[in-house]
C-alpha positions as CSV (number, residue, x, y, z in Angstrom):
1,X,116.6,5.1,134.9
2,X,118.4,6.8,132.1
3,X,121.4,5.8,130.2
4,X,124.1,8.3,131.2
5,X,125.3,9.8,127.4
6,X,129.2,10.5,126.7
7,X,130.7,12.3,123.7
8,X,133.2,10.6,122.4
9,X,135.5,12.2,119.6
10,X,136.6,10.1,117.4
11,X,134.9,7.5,114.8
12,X,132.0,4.9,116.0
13,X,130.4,1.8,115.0
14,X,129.0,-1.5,116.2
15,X,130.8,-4.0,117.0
16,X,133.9,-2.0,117.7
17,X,136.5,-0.9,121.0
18,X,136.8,2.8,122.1
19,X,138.4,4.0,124.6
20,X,136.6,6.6,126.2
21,X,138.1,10.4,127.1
22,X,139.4,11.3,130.4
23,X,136.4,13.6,131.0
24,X,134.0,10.6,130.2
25,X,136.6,8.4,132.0
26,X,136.3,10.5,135.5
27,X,132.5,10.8,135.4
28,X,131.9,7.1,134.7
29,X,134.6,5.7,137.6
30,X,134.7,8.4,140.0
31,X,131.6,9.9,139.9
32,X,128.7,7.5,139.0
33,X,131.0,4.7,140.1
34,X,129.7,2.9,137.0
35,X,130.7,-1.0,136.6
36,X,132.0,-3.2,133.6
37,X,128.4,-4.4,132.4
38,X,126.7,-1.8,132.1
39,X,125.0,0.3,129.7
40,X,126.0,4.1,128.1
41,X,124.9,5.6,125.3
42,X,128.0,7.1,123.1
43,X,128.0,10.1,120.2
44,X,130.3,11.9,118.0
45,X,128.4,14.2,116.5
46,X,127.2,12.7,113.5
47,X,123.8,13.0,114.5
48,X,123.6,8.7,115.9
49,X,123.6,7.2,118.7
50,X,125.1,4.7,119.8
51,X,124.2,2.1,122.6
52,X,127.4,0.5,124.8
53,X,128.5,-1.5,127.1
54,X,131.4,-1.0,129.3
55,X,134.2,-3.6,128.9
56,X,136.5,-2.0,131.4
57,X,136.4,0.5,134.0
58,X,139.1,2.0,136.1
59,X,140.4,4.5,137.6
60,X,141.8,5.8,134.9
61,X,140.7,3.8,132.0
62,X,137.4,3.3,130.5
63,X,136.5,1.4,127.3
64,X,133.1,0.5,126.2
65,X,132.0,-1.8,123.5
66,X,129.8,-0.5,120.8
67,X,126.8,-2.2,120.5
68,X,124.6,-0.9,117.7
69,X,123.8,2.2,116.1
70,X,120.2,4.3,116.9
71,X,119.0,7.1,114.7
72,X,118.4,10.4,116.7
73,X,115.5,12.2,116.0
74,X,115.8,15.1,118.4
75,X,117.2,17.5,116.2
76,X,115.2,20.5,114.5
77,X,114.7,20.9,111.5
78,X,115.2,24.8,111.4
79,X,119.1,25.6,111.4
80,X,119.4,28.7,113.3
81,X,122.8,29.8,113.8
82,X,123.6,32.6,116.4
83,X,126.0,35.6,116.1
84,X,126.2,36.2,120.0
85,X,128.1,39.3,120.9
86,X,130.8,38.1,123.8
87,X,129.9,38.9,127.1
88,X,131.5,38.5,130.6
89,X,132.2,35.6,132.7
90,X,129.4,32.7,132.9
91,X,126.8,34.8,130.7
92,X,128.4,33.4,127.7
93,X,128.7,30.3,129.2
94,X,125.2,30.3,130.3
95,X,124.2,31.7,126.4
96,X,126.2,28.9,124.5
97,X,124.5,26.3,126.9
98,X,121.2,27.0,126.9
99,X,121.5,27.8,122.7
100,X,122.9,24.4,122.3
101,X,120.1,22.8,124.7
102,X,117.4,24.5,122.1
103,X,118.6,23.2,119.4
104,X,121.3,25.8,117.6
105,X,123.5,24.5,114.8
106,X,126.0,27.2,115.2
107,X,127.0,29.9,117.1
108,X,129.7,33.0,116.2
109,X,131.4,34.9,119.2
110,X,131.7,38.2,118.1
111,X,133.3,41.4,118.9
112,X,130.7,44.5,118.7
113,X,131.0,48.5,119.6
114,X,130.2,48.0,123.2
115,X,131.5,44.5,123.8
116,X,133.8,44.8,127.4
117,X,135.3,41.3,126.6
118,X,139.3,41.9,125.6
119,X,140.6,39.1,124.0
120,X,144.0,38.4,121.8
121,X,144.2,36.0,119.5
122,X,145.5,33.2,121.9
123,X,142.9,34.2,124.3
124,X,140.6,34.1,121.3
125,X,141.3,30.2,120.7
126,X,140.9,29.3,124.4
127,X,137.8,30.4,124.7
128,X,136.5,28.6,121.4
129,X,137.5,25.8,122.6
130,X,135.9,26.1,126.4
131,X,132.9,27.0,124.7
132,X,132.8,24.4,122.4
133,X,133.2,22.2,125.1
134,X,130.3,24.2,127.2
135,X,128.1,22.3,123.8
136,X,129.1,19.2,123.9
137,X,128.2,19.0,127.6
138,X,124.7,20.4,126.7
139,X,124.3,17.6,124.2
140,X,125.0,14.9,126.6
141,X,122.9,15.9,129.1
142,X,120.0,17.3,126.5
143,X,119.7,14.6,124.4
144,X,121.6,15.6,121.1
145,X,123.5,14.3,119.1
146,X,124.6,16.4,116.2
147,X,127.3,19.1,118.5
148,X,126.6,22.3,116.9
149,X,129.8,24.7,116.1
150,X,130.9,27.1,118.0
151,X,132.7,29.5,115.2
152,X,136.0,31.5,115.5
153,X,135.5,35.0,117.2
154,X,134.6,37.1,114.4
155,X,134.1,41.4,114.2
156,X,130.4,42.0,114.1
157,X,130.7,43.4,110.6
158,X,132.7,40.8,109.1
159,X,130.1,38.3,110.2
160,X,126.8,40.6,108.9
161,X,128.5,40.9,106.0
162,X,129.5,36.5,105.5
163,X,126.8,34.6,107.0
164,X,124.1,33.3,105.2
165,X,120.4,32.1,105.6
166,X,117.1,31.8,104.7
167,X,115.7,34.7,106.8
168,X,118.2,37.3,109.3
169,X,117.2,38.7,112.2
170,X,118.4,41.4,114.4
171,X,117.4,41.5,118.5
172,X,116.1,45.5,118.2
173,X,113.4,47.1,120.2
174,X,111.6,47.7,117.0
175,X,109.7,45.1,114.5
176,X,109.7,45.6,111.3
177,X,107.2,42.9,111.0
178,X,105.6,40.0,113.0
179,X,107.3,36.7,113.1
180,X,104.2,34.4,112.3
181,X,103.5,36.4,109.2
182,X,106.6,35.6,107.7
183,X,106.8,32.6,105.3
184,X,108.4,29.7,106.9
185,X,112.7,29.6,106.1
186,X,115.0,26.2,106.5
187,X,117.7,28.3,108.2
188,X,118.0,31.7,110.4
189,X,120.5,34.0,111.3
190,X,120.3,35.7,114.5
191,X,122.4,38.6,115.6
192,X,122.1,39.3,119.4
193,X,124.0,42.3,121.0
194,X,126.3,42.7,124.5
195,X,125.1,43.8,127.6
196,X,125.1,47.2,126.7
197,X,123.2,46.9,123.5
198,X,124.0,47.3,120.0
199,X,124.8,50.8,118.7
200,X,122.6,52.4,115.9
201,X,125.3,51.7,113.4
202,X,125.5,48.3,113.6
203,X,121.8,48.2,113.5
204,X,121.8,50.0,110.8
205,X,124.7,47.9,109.2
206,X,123.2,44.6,109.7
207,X,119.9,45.9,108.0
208,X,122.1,47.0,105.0
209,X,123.2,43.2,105.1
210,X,119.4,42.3,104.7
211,X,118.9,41.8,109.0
212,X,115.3,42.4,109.5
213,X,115.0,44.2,113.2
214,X,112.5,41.9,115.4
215,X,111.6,42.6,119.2
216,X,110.8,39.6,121.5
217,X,108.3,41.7,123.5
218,X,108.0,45.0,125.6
219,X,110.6,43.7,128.2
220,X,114.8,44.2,127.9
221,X,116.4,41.6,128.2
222,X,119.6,40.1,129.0
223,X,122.1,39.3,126.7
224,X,122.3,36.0,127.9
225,X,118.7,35.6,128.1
226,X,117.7,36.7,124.3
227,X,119.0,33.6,122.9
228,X,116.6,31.6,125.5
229,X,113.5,33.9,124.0
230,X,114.4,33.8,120.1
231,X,114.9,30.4,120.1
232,X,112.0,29.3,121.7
233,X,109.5,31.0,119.7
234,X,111.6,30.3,116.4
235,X,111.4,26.9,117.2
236,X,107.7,27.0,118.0
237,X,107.2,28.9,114.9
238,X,109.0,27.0,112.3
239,X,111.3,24.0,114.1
240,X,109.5,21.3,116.5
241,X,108.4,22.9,119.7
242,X,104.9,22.7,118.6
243,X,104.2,19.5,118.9
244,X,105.0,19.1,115.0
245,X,107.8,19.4,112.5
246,X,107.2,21.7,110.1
247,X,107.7,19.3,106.2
């Protein structure tokens, strides 16, 4: 059976007391119904894990004992970070989940030409935080333990013009050149546009920012669903979903 995993924010190490949050707190006692004794697995993002066992468990207190620390080796070692235009609802949910369970480091909300999303600065903050949180749930239940960041919401342009990486890459319907023939890069930036696509300025501006344009295939896809695709064959490419890290 496997160890239920619960992030806990705040510094770990063996030996030591935590008290676990209140969102750990309700899953362990109200919904696995766990019992002092037993085992959990705990991780603050510093890329460790760390093996527990509960000391106390009520209703509305949970503390666990920290038992020793265990290396993780589940993350990739291609840094990809993702500059996902904000879309509506669950998509974004659905995109910062599924990014975080394929192994992103970071991801940047951003506002592009034909992004529906409204948001004010208060608004803005909410959401960072929700979908921050939306990560830290895909790492307990994926296996990581390094959270990746989920940015401030930035403009489209600010971001093209900021970030950095080894190689940048632009969702577009056209390639400028095949993936596999490019030499291998430590880190990628990916720019994905809104439901209604990016406009041909920003394509144009993100190339002026050295964005190479790069299709995933003759299909259109969702904006929620590009970040599945790219990821995937990055990661196949150059990360470990071939059956090998690259050195």
């Amino acid at each position: 059976m496997r160890i239920p995993r619960f992030y806990h924010p705040g510094p770990l190490q063996s030996g030591s007391d935590v008290e676990l949050a209140d969102d750990a707190v309700q899953h362990i006692a109200r919904v696995l119904r766990m019992r002092a004794g037993e085992s959990i697995q705990l991780f603050n993002g510093d890329g460790v894990e760390y093996d527990a066992i509960l000391a106390i468990v009520e209703k509305r207190r949970v503390s666990a004992r920290v038992e020793k620390a265990c290396p993780s080796a589940v993350e990739s070692p291609l840094q990809v970070h993702i500059g996902q235009s904000i879309s509506r609802g669950e998509r974004m949910d659905f995109a910062v989940q599924k990014a975080t369970e394929l192994g992103m480091r970071q991801l940047t909300p951003l506002f592009s030409e034909r992004c529906e999303v409204k948001l004010n600065s208060e608004r803005q903050d909410k959401r960072q935080r929700h979908w921050q949180q939306v990560a830290v749930s895909a790492c307990e239940q994926s296996g990581r333990s390094r959270v990746p960041e989920i940015q401030p919401v930035q403009n489209l342009a600010d971001w093209c013009q900021s970030v950095q990486a080894d190689l940048k890459l632009v969702l577009h319907h056209h390639t400028a050149a095949p993936l596999g023939q490019l030499p291998p890069p430590a880190s990628v930036a990916l720019l994905i546009g809104p439901e209604g696509g990016l406009s041909d300025a920003e394509v144009e501006l993100a190339q002026a920012n050295g964005f190479q344009p790069v299709a995933l295939g003759p299909r259109v896809m969702r904006t929620e669903t590009a970040p599945v695709a790219a990821l995937s064959i990055l990661h196949y490419l150059w990360g470990d979903m071939a059956g090998q890290q690259t050195p």
